[in-house]
N, C-alpha and C positions, 0 to 999 in steps of 0.2 A: 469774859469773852472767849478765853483761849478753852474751855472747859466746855461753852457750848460749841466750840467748833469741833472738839473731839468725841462729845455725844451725837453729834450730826455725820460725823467717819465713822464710828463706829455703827450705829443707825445703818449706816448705808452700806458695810460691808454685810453686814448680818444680811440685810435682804439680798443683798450679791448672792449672798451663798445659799440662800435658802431657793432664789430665782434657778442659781444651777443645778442643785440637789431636784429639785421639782421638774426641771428638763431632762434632766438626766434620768429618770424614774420611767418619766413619758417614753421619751427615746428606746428606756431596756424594754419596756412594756409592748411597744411598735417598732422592733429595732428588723422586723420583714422588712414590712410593709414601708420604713422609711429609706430601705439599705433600698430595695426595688426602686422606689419613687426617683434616688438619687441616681441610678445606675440609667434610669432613664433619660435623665437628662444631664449624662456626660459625668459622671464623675464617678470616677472607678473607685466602687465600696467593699469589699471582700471579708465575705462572711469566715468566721475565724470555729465557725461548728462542726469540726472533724473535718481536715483536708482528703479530698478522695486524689490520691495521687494516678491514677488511672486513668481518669477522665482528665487530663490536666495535658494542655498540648506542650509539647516538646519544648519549646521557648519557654514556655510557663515554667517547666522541671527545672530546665538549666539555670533560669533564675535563681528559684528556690535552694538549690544546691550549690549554688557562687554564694548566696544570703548566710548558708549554713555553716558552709568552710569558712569564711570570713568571723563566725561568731565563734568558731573552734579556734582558729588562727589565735584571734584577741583573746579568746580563754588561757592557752596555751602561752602567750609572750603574757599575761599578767601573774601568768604560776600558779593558776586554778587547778584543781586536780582531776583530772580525768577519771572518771570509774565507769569498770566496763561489767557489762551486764551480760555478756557472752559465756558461756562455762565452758572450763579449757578441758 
């Protein structure tokens, strides 16, 4: 009994995962046309295809720059090392 209950989990995670993989395929395949649909009706989806900082209102930057310092910040208190790409 215990033996067909775990060929039956296991059964059922396998198509779990194959269900995801196949949406997920879909989704990369439509990921305009689905990011659009969604921005349509309310839900803010933002395309991650080269940020044009230019086109980007004011609020928008400030964000992104509070997001950035904060991820330097926790680089920085965990002892990450910093390299700079600048020539001195």
């Amino acid at each position: 009994m215990m033996m067909r209950n775990r060929a039956g989990l296991v059964k059922g995670i396998a198509i779990g995962v194959g269900v995801c993989a196949a949406g997920y395929l879909i989704y990369k395949q439509n990921e305009e046309a689905v990011n659009a649909f969604l921005n349509n009706h309310g839900f803010n989806i933002e395309s991650d295809k080269g940020t044009d900082y230019y086109s980007m209102s004011l609020e928008k930057l400030m964000e992104t720059k509070e997001v950035i310092e904060d991820i330097i910040a926790e680089k920085d208190l965990t002892g990450i090392t910093m390299v700079s790409t600048e020539e001195v």
